[in-house]
N, C-alpha and C positions, 0 to 999 in steps of 0.2 A: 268810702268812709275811712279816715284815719286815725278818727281818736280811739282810745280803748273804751267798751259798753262797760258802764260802772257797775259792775256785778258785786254782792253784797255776800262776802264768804259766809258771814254767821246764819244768813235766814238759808243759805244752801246747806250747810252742815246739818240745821236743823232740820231742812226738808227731807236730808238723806237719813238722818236718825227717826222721823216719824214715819218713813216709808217701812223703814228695820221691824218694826215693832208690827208691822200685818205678815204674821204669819211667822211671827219668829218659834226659832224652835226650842228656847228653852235652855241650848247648850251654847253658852258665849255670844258672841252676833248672827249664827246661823240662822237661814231665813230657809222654810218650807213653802213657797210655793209656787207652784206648778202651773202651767196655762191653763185659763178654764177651772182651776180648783175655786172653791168659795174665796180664798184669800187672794188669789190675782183678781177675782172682778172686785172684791173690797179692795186693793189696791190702786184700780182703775178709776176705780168712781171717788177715790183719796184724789186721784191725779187731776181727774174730770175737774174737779172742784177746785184745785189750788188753779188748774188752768182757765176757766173762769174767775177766779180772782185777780189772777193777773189781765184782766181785760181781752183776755182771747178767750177764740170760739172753741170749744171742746170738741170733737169730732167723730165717734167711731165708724170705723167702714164696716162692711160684711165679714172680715174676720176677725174683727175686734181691735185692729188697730187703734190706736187713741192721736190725734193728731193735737197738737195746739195751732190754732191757725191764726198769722195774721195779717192783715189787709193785702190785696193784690200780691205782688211777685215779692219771695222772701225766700231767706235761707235755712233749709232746716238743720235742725242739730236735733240730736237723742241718742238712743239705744233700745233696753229692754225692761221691762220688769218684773216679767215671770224669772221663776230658777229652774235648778235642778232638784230633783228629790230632796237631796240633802243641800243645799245652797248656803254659798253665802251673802252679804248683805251689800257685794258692791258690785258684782257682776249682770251687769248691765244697768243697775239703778244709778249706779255713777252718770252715765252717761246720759239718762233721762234725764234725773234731776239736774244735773249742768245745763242741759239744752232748754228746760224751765228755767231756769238762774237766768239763762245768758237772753231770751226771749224776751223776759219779765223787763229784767234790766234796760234791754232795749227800748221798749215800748214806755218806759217809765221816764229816759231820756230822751224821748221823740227823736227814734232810730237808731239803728237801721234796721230794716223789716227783717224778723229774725221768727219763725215758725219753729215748734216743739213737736218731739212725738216717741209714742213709747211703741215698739213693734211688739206683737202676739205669738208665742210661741217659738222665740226663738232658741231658746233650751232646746226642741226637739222632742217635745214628749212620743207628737204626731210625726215627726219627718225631720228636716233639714231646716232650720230657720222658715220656719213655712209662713209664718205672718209675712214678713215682707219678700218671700219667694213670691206668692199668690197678690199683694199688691206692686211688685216688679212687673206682671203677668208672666210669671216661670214656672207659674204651676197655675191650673184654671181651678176653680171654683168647684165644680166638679169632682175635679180629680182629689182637691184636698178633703171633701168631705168623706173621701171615702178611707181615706188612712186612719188607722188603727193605731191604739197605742198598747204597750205589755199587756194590759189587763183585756182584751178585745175590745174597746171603748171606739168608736167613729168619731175625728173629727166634726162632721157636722154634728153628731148628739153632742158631743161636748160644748161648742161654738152655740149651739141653740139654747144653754142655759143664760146666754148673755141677754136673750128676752129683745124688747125694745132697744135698748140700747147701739145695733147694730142697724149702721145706717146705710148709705150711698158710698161708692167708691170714692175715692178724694184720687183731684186729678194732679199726677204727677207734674203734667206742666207748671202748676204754679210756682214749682224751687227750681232755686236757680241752681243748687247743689244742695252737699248734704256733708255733715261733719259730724263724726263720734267718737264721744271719748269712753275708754276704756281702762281698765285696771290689764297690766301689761298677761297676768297669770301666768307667767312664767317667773324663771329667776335672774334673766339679763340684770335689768335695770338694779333691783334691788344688791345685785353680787358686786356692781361697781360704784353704787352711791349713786349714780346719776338720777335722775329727779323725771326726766321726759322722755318720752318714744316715741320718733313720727313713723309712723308703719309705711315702709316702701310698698308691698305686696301683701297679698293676703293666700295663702294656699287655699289646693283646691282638695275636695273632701269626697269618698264612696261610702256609703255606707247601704248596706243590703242584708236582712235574715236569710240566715242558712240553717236547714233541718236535716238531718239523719234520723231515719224510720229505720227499725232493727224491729226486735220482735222482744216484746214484754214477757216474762219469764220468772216462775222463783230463784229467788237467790241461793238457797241453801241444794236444790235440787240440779241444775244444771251445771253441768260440768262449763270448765271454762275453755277446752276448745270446739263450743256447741254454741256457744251462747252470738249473739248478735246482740253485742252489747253498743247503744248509740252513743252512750257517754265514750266509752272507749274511744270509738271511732273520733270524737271530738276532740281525744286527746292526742291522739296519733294528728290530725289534722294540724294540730296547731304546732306541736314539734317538727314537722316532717314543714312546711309554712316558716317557720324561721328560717330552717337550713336552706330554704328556694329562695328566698328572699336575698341573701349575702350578698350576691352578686349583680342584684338589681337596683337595691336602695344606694342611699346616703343617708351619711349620721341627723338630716333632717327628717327624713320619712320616719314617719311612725303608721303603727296600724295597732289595732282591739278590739278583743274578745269581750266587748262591757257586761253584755246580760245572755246568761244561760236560764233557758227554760229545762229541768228534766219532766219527763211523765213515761211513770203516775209520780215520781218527785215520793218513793217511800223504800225506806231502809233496807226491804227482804226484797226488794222487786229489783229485776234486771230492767235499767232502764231500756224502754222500747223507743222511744222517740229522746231527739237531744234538739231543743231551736234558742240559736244565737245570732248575737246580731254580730256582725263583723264589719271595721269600719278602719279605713286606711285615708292617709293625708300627707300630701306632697304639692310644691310646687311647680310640679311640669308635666304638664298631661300628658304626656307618652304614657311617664315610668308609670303615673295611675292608669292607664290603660293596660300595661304588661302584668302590671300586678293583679289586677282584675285575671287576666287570665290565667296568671296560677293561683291563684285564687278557685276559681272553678275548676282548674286541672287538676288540684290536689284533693280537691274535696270528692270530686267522682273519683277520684281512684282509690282515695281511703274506701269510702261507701262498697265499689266495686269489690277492693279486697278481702272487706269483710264481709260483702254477703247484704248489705244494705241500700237501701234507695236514700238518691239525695233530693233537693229540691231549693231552691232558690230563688226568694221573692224581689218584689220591683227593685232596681236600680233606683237610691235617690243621690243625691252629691250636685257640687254647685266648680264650675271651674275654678282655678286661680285665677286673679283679678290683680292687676296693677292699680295705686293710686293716681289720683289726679296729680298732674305735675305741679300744674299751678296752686292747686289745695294743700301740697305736700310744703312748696316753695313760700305759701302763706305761714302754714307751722312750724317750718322751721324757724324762720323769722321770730314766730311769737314763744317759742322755745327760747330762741338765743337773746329774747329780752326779757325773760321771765326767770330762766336759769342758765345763766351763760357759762359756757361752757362744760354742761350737766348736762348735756342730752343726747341721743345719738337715730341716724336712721335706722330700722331693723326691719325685718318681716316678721307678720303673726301666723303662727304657729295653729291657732284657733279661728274659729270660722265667728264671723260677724256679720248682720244686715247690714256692713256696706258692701257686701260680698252682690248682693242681689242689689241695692239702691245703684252699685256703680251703673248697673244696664242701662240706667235713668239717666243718672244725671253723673256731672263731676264728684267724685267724691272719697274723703278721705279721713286718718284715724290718728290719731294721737292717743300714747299709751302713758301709766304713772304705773310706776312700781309695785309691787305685791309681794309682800312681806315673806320671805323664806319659798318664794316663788309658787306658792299654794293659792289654790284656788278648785270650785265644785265640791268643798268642802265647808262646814262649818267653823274653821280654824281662819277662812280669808280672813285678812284685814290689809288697812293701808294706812300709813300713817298721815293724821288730818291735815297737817302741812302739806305731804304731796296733794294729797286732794284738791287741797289750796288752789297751790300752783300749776296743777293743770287746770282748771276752773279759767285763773287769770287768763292761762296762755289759749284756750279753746275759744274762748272771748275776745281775745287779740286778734288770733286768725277771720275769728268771723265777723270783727268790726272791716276788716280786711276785706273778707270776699262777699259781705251781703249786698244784694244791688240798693 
């Protein structure tokens, strides 16, 4: 297929401003919610519906995936629609809503066969991108119901409020690849005006909780070379963690301390337990391997030296992934006819379901700008032009690579 799919900016702009409003938070375009919260399945059964309007089949599998499907072999386009706690309004709905645009569009010009779909949970509340980890088959079924998220919550209780709605697995054979667009959440694109990002690479990600058990204690009564304090130990880990680190990273790798549990979490008390999550990201699976180990090596020896037990739950993380050559070689194209000479190849820095989709099929990303490089915040935004024009250029490519 050669021509561009006539995709219709205004009913998209409006799709992504009606999506905004389930679950917003009140503070500018931030959006609250969360996989599984009441506002992601009211969002779902929003999407359920526009995706039956536009003449396709609605879809959910068993983890709530939302598919738009349509006829025999097609291309899929999407992203997500769940956020993070505090989210904002374009991280990953961008790239749903486009992949609806560009479907509709299609279908509305009799072709080319273009399927939609919003993946489950890829925030993380439960894990790693766990909707389309577990329809990748990278995680079983099983396994995903039994992860937990802060609050002790099961994936599977959670997933089970989805009720009927959770159907049959949808068989990957049907796409012939997969294409997503995204808001870049960094500050490249926005720092040099450029307009488009075609993602060369996607890094690859660890994230694991780690606990220091110390021994719970008054605060005003214990002296401080008695105490087996777990926060301390926490804090020594993570100082003593930067200095190991110097020698192994690059100014790409990042690693974070996002969520501290104290208990009992009160003012007089020595804290007795400290449980955090810890979560590093690089693109070369060595240095994530090395790092993992001092990782653990510093953590038993803080623990050791203080007199405390450590402990360390599952491993979850997804490798680094290369793009499709040929998906990449399609967006570049429809970048360089959309904003010529505005655009540039990069790697993301953030983890996305085409991280897990690649295992499947061909597939690849295209990024737009984000304003002041903010993002997982309620401040996101992107200016509706860029939006625009990655819409056109997402459409471009996939009039390109749909069969």
């Amino acid at each position: 297929m050669t021509n561009d799919i006539p995709v219709n900016p205004d009913r998209f702009l409006a799709d992504l401003h009606a999506l905004r409003a389930i679950g917003a938070s009140g503070v500018g375009k931030g959006v609250v919610r969360p996989a599984y919260s009441p506002a992601d399945i009211e969002a779902r059964d929003w999407f359920a519906a526009r995706i039956r309007n536009a003449g396709l089949e609605p879809r959910f599998d068993p983890m709530g995936n939302l598919f738009g499907l349509a006829e025999g072999q097609s291309l899929l386009v999407g992203s997500h629609t769940d956020t993070q706690p505090e989210g904002g309004w374009l991280d990953g709905a961008l790239g749903a809503v486009a992949g609806l645009e560009i479907a509709r569009a299609a279908r509305e010009a009799g072709g080319p066969a273009v399927s939609c779909v919003s993946f489950q949970d890829e925030e993380g509340r439960f894990g790693v991108t766990t909707g389309s980890a577990a329809w990748a088959g990278l995680l079983a079924q099983a396994e995903a119901d039994a992860l937990t998220d802060h609050s002790g919550v099961t994936l599977g209780d959670a997933r089970a409020v989805m009720g009927d709605r959770l159907g049959a697995p949808v068989d990957p054979g049907r796409f012939t690849g997969f294409l997503e667009m995204h808001i870049e959440q960094g500050p490249v694109l926005d720092g040099t005006t450029e307009a488009l990002g075609v993602v060369e690479a996607i890094v690859g990600i660890r994230d694991m909780v780690i606990t220091f058990d110390g021994q719970q204690n008054h605060a005003g009564t214990t002296p401080m070379h008695l105490r087996r304090d777990a926060f301390q130990a926490l804090s020594a880990f993570n100082a003593t963690l930067n200095e190991r680190f110097a020698n192994v990273v690059t100014p790409a790798t990042v690693w974070t301390i996002g969520h501290v549990a104290l208990h009992p979490d009160a003012s007089s008390i020595v804290p007795g337990r400290a449980r955090f999550s810890m979560q590093w990201r690089d693109g070369d699976p060595d240095r994530l391997k090395r790092m993992e180990t001092i990782i653990r090596d510093t953590a038993a020896e803080v623990a050791e030296a203080r007199g405390l037990e450590v402990g360390f739950g599952p491993m979850l993380g997804i490798e680094p992934v290369a793009m499709d050559a040929g998906l990449r070689a399609a967006l570049r194209d429809a970048a360089e006819a959309m904003a010529p000479g505005r655009w540039r190849e990069m790697p993301s820095g953030a983890l996305h379901d085409a991280s897990n989709v690649a295992r499947l099929m061909p597939s690849a990303m295209l990024f737009v700008p984000s304003i002041g490089g903010i993002s997982h915040a309620f401040e996101e935004d992107t200016a509706e032009a860029d939006l625009v024009t990655g819409l056109r250029a997402l459409a471009h490519a996939a009039a390109a690579a749909a069969p």
